[in-house]
C-alpha positions as CSV (number, residue, x, y, z in Angstrom):
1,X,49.9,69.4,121.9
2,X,53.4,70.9,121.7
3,X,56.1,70.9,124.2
4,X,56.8,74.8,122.9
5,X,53.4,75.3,124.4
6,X,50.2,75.2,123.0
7,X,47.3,73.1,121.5
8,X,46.9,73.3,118.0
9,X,43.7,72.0,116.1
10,X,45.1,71.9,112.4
11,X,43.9,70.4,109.0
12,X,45.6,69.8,105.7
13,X,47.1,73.4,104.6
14,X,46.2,75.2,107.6
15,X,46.1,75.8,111.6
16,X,42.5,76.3,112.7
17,X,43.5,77.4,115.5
18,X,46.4,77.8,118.3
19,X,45.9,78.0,121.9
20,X,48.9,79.3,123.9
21,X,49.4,76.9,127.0
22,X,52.2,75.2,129.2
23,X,53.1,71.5,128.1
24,X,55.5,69.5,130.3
25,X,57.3,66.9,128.8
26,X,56.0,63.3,129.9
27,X,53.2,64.9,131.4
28,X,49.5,62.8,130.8
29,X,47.0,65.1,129.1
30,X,43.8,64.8,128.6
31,X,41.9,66.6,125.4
32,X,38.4,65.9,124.0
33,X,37.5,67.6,120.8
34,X,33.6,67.8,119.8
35,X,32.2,68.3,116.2
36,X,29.1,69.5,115.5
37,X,29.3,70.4,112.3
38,X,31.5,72.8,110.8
39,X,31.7,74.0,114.7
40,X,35.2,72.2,116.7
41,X,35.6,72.2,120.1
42,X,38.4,71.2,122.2
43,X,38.3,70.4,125.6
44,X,41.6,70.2,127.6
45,X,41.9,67.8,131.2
46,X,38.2,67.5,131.2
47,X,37.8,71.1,131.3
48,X,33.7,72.3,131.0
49,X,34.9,75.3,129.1
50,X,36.6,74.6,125.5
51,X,40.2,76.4,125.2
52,X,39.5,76.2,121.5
53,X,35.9,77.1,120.0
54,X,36.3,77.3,116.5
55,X,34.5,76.9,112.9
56,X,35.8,75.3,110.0
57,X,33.3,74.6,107.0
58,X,36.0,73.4,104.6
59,X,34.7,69.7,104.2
60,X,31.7,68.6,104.0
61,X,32.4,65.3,105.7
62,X,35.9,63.9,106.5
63,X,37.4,61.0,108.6
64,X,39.0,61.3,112.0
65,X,42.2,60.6,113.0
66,X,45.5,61.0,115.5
67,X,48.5,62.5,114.9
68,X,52.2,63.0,116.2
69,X,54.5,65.2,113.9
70,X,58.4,65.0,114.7
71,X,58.3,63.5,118.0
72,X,56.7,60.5,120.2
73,X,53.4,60.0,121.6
74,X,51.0,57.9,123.5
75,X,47.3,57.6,122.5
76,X,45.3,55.8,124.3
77,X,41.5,55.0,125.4
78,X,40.2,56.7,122.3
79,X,36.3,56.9,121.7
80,X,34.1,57.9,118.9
81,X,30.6,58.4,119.5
């Protein structure tokens, strides 16, 4: 999430895709991204619809992980299942 407004599901060497929305600064968010697959959804303040719906087939596998880029953030309550 960006505070110049939008959600952004990226990897190394490129966006994946961008979705254009309003981010308040010290706001609480909540986002849930799926994987099936290659197949990436993200889910934004428990949302049933996904604002990003997306397919990425570049890895085969990978690791997960959380991250803030030239600011602050807060993660919290994190679950992998």
């Amino acid at each position: 999430m960006d505070t110049g407004g939008f959600v952004k599901l990226w990897r190394p060497g490129r966006d994946i895709a961008v979705y254009p929305t309003t981010v308040l600064p010290g706001r609480a968010y909540h986002l849930r991204v799926r994987a099936d697959g290659p197949r990436l959804r993200v889910y934004l303040d428990r949302g049933a619809i996904p604002i990003i719906d997306a397919v990425d087939a570049a890895y085969a596998s990978g690791l997960f992980g959380a991250n803030v880029f030239n600011g602050t953030g807060a993660i919290q309550n994190v679950s992998i299942t």
